[in-house]
N, C-alpha and C positions, 0 to 999 in steps of 0.2 A: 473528436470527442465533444461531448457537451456538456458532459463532468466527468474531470480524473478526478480519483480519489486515491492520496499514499497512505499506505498501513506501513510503519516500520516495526519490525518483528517487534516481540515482547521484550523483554531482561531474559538471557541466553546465560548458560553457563558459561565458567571463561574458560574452559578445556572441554574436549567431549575423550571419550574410553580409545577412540581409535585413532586422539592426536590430530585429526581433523577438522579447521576451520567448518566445514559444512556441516560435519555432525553433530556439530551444539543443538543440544535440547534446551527449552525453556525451563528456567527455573519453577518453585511453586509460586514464586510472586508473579513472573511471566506469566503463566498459565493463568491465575486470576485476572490480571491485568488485559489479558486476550480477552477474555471473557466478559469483561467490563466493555470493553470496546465494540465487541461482535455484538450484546445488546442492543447499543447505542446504535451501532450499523441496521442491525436488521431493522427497529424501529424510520429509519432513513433513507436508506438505498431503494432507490428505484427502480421498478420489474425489467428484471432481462440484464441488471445489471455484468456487467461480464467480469469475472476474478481471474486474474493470471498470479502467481506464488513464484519464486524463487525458488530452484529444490533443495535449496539449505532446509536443513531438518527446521530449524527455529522458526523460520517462515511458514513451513509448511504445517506446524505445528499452531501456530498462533490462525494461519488461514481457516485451519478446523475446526477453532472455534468459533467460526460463522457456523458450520454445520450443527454445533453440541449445544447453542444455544437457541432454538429453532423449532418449530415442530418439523417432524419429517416432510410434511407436505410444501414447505420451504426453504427445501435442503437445495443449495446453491452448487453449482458446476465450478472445480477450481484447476483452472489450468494450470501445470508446472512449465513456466517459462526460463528456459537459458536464457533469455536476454537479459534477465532480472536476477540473474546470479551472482555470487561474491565477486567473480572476476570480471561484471560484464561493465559495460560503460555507459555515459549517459546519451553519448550520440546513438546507440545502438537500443537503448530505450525509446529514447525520443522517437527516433523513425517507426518504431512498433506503433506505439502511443499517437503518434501523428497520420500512420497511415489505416490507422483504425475509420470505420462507421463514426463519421461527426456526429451522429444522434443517438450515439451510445452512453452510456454511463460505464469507464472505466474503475475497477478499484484495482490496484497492485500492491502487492504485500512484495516490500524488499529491504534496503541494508541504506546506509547510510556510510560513507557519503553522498551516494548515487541519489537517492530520495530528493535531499536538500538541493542537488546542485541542477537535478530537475528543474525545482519549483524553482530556485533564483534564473536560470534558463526563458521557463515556460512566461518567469512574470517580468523579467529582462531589467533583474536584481542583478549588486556584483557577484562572484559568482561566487564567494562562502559566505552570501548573507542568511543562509537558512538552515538552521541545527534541527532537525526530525528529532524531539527525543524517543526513547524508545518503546513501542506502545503506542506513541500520538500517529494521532490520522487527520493529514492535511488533505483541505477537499478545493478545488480546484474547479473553476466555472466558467464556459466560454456562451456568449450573447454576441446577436450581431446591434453593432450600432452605427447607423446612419451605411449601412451596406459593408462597414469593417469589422472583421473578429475581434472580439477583445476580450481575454483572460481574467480574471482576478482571485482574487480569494474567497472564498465563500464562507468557509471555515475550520476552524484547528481544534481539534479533541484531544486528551489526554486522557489517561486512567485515573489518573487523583482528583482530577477536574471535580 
């Protein structure tokens, strides 16, 4: 990768009709707050960038707002990824994320704690130094130096920002 970038979902209801952690829809502040962010993104993200979504609904709901804020003609491709689901893990992320195109631009829309434990992972923090709030999108940047890879932060968005 040569930028990951984390979307953690929007503000989600705290129950969904079917009792199902995955079926939380975004609330109407979520849904604004997606939309703030998907702006900000589309202005940023660079061509070809690849979106993989968790299939929690909240996810998949907040990833569409890349699409709603957009003209059609750069309506973005969003893959539903299990590895990035409520139950998945971050070694099971990571290996995705890692065994990706180095000269990709990843974005991942997922949950936290997975997100945060990523980034303190990727940036070799301890390993609960990093709270995703929800809505913020951490961007993540690798450069080679002096022929070694090195990660850092590039930048942290929020929706009140």
């Amino acid at each position: 990768m040569a930028n990951l970038i984390l979307w953690r979902h929007a503000e989600a209801e705290d129950t969904s009709a079917s009792g199902e952690d995955i079926d939380r829809a975004l609330t109407k502040r979520g849904h604004r707050d997606a939309a703030k962010m998907a702006r900000w993104l589309d202005r940023h993200l660079p061509e070809g960038t690849k979106v993989f979504s968790s299939p929690a609904r909240r996810c998949l709901e907040t990833a569409a707002a890349l699409n709603h804020e957009v003209a059609p003609k750069k309506q973005r491709k969003i893959k539903v990824a299990e590895f990035l689901g409520v139950d998945s893990s971050v070694a099971a992320i990571l290996k995705k994320v890692m065994n990706d195109d180095s000269s990709k631009t990843i974005l991942i829309i997922g949950h936290q704690p997975n997100l945060g434990l990523l980034i303190s992972k990727i940036l070799g923090m301890p390993e609960s130094a990093c709270n995703v709030k929800k809505g913020a999108v951490w961007w993540l940047r690798q450069r080679a130096v002096q022929g070694t890879q090195q990660t850092y932060l590039f930048a942290v968005r929020q929706p009140d920002f």
